[in-house]
N, C-alpha and C positions, 0 to 999 in steps of 0.2 A: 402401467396401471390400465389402459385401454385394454390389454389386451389379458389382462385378469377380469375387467368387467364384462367383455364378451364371453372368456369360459363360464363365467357365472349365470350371462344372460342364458347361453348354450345349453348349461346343465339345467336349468328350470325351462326354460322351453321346449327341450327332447323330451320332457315328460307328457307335454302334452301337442307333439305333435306325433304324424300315424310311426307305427312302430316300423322296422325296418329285419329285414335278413341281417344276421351276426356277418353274412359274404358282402351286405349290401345288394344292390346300392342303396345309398344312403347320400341325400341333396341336403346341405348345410346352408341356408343365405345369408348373406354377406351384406356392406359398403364398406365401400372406402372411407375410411375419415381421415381429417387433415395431419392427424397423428400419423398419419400411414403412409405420410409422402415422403418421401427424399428430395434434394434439392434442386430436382432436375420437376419435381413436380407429380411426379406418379411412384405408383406402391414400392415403400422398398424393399428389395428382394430379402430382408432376413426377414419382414412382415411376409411373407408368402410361407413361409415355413413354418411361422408361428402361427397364422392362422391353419396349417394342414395339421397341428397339435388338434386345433380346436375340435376341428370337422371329425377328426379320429374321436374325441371324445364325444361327440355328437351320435358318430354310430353306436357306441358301446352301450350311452342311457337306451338309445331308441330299441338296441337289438336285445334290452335285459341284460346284458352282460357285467355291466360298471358293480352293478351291486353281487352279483356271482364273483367276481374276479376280488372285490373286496372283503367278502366273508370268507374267502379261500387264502387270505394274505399275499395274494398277487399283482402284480403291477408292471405296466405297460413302461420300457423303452427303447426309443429307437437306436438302430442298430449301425445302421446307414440310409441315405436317401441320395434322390437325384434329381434333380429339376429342370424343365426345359423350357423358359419362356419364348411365348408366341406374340402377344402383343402386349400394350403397358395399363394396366386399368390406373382409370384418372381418381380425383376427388370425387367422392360423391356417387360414383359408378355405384350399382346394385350387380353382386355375381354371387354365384351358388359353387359351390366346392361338392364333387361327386366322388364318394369314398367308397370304393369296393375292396375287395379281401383276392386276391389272384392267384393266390398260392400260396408254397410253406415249402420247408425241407425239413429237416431231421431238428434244425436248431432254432429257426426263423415262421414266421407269417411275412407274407409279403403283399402291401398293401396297394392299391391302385389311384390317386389324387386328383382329380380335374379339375382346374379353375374355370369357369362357363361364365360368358357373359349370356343374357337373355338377348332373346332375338330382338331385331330391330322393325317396327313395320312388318311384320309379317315375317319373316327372314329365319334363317338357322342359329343357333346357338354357336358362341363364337368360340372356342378354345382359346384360353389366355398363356393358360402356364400346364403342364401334365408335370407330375413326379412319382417315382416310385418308392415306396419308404419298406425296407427291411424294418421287421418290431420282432425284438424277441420280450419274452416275460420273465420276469425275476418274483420272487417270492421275497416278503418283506423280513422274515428269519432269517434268509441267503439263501444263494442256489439259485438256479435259473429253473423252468418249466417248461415240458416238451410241449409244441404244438398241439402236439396231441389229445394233452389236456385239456387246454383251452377249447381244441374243437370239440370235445366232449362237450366241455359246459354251455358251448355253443350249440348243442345238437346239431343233428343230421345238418351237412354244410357241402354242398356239392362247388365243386372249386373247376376253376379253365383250365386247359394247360397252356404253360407260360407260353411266352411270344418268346421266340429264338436269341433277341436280346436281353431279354428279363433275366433271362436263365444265364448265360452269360455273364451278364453282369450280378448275378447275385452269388453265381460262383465264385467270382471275385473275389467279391466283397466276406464270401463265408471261407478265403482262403487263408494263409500264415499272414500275421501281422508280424513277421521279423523288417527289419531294414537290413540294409547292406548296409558296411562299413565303409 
């Protein structure tokens, strides 16, 4: 329930905060609530995924897309992701989620996630958690939708190229799902 009331706070807030690039960035704020602790006291790690849901829906109102991707019968999910925690945010902790867009292949968008604590005193912005989320789009009739598309409804959308790892691992990840016997 917490965390349907933040998409919902999310989706009427991005309306009226400044708009964003469909690439991003795009800074989503955050706390912790006590909802969110594990029993050791701090966030727990499936809440760190479920809030990078949110922060992706954050960019999509801000960048116009939510309502393009929805008149189109389109719809966002993840494909794969990965996540690296740096430190633990407590109760109560205030941290911003930074969403950018970093790339794509033929099948996938590949999306870029930062968990940020706000500086302290004067100080840098703290990295908590980074993850990388593969998104691909399905269409609500069936069938999947090329990048392509999307970046169309995105317009003009100049992209990085990956980091040596990204690429890597998203080849992986877009390779044969058989197992071995």
């Amino acid at each position: 329930m917490n965390l349907l009331l933040r998409l919902l706070f999310t989706l009427i807030a991005g309306r009226f905060r400044p708009a964003c690039s469909a690439a991003g960035p795009c800074v989503t704020p955050f706390r912790v609530w006590p909802t969110d602790l594990d029993v050791l006291g701090h966030m727990n790690n499936g809440v760190y995924l479920s809030i990078l849901d949110v922060a992706r829906v954050d960019l999509l109102v801000r960048a116009g897309l939510l309502t393009k991707l929805r008149g189109a019968g389109i719809y966002p999910v993840v494909a794969a992701e990965t996540i690296r925690f740096r430190r633990s945010l407590q109760a109560f902790q205030r941290f911003d989620v930074r969403t950018r867009i970093i790339g794509r292949d033929d099948k996938a968008i590949l999306i870029e996630q930062v968990f940020l604590r706000s500086p302290v005193a004067g100080g840098e912005e703290e990295i908590m958690a980074e993850a990388v989320i593969r998104g691909r789009f399905l269409r609500k009739g069936g069938g999947t939708v090329a990048p392509e598309e999307i970046m169309q409804l995105a317009g003009h959308v100049d992209l990085p190229e990956l980091e040596p790892w990204i690429a890597a691992w998203n080849l992986s990840q877009a390779g044969s799902t058989a197992t071995a016997a």
